[in-house]
C-alpha positions in Angstrom: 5.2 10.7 2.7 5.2 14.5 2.8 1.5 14.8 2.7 1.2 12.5 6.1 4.5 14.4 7.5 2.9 18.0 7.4 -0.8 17.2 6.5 -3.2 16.2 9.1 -6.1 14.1 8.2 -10.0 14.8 8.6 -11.1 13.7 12.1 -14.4 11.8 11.3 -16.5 11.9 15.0 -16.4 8.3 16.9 -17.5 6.9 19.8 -15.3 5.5 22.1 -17.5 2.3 23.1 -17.7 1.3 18.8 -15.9 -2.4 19.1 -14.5 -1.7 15.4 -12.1 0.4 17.1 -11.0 -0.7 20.2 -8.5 -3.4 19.0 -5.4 -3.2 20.8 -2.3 -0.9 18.9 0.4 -3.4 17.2 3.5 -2.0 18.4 5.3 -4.9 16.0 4.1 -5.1 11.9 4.2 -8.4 10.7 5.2 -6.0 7.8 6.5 -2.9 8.7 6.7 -0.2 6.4 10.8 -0.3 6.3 10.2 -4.4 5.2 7.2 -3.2 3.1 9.9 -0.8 1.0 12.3 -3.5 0.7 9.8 -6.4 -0.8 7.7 -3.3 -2.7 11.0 -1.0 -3.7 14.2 -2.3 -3.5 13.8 -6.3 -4.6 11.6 -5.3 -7.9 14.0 -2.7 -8.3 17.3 -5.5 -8.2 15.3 -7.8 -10.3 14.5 -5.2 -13.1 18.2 -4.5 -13.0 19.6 -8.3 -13.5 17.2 -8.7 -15.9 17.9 -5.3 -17.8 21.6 -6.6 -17.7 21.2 -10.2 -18.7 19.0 -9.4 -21.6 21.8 -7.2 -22.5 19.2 -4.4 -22.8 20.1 -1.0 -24.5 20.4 2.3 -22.4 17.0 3.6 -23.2 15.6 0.5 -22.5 17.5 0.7 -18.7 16.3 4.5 -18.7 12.8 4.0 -19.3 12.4 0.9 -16.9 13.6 2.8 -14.0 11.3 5.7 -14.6 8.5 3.8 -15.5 9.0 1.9 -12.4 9.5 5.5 -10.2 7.0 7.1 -11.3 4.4 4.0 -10.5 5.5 3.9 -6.8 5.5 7.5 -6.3 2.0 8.1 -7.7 0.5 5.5 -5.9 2.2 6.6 -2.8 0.7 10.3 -3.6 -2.9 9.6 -4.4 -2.8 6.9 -1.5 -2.1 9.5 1.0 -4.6 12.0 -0.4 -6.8 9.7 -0.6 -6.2 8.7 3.2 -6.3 12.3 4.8 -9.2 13.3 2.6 -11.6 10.5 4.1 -10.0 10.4 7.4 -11.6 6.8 8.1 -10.5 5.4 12.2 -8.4 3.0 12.1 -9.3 -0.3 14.2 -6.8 0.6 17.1 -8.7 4.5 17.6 -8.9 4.0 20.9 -5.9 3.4 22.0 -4.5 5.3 20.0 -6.7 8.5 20.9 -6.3 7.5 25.1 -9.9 9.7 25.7 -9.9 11.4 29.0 -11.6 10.2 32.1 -15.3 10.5 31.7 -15.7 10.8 28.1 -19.4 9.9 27.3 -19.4 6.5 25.9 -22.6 7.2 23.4 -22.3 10.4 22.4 -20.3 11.4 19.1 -17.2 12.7 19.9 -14.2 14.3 18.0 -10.5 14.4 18.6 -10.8 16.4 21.2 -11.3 14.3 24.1 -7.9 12.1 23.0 -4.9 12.4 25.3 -2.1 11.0 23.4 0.8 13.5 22.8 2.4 11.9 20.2 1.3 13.5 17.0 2.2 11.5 14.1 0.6 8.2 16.1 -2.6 9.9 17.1 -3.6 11.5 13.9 -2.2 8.3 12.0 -5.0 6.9 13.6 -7.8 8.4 11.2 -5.6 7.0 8.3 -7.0 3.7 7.5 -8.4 4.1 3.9 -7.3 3.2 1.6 -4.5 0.9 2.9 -0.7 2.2 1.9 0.8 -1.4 2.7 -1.2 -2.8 0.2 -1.0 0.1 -2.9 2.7 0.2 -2.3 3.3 -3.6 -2.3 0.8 -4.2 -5.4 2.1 -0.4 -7.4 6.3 -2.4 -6.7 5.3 -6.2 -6.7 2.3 -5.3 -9.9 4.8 -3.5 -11.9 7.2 -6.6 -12.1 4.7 -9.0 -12.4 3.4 -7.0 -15.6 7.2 -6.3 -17.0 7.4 -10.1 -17.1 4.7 -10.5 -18.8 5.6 -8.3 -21.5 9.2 -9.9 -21.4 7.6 -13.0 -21.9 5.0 -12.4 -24.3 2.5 -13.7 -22.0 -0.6 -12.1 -23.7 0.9 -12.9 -27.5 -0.4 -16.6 -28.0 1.5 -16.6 -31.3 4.8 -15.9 -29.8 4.1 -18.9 -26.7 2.1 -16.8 -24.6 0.2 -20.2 -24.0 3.0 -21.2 -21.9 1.7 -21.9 -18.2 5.3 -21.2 -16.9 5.5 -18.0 -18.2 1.9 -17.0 -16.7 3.1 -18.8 -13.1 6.6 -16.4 -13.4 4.3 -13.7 -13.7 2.2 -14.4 -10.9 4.8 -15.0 -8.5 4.9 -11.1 -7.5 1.3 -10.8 -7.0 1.5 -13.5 -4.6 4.0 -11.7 -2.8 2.1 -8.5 -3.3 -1.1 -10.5 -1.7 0.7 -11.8 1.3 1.7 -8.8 2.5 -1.8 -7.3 2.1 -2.9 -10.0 3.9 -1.0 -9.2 7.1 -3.2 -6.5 7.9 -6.1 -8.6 7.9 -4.0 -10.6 10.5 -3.7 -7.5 12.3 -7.6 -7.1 11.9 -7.1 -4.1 9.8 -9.7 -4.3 7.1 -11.4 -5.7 4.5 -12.5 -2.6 2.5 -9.1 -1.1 3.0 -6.9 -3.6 1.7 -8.5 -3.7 -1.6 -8.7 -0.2 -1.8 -5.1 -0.5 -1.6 -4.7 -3.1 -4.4 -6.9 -1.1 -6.5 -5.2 1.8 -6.2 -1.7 0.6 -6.8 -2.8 -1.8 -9.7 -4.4 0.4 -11.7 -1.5 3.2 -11.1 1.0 0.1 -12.6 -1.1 -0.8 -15.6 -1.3 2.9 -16.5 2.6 3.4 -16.5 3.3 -0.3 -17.8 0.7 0.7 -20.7 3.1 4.0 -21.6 6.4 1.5 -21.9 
């Protein structure tokens, strides 16, 4: 969040007649990015907490489930917004985001500055489309408690049960949340390549940290 508060993004060159870029700007998310913290954060977060407390878990367990969990959210956060001002990919909605001035050549590579839109943080959000930061966040949060359960559960130990198809569908059940709310910016025409950028990036950040438990 600091890197896209105080680091501008490269500005690749566009041109304002390219039809991947002149959707219309969603003033409304389906998922905004407060609803996005509260599916990705805060639920996963209560979750790991009953079940920490119903398991009657030990203090170190508690301990390292919380920072375990942390630590996956804020990496993937951190490399996701690197990774987003480093390419500086347009988003679908340039355009209207940028606003070019009156007469700007319509075949003709131009850069940032022909835009007219004063606001800062919504005009240079606009070359943030890659990788997308819905989709890490909601599959680093979502991913993590998928893959706790699975360990609960002994999914992957075939000797303990791990054959069970409940246990697996438990498991699953977070992904499928994760995958929704990727999904909603393909609704929003937002990306292909973007979206599973995202879900790479915040799946492999969660197996890492779930692999140090």
């Amino acid at each position: 969040m600091a890197i896209i508060a105080f680091v501008e993004p490269f500005h690749r060159m566009f041109f304002v007649n390219d039809l991947h870029i002149m959707f219309p700007h969603a003033e409304v998310e389906r998922v905004s990015v407060q609803w996005n913290f509260i599916y990705a954060l805060f639920i996963p977060l209560g979750v790991l907490i009953a079940w920490n407390f119903v398991t009657r878990a030990s203090v170190h367990k508690h301990e390292v489930t919380y920072l375990c969990f942390g630590i996956a959210l804020v990496m993937t956060s951190f490399i996701t917004d690197v990774v987003k001002n480093a390419v500086g990919r347009p988003r679908p909605d340039l355009v209207a985001r940028c606003k070019p001035e009156p007469g700007t050549p319509a075949d003709v590579l131009v850069s940032i500055s022909v835009c007219t839109e004063t606001a800062h943080h919504l005009l240079h959000d606009g070359w943030r489309s890659f990788p997308s930061g819905h989709s890490s966040f909601s599959f680093a949060g979502l991913g993590f408690l998928s893959l706790f359960f699975a360990g609960q559960l002994h999914v992957f130990r075939h000797e303990s049960g791990g054959r069970d198809l409940s246990r697996a569908l438990v498991c699953l059940v977070p992904l499928l949340g994760a995958a929704l709310i990727a999904i909603s910016s393909h609704i929003r025409t937002l990306g292909r390549s973007r979206r599973l950028g995202g879900r790479a990036y915040g799946t492999r950040r969660t197996v890492r940290v779930n692999d140090q438990m």
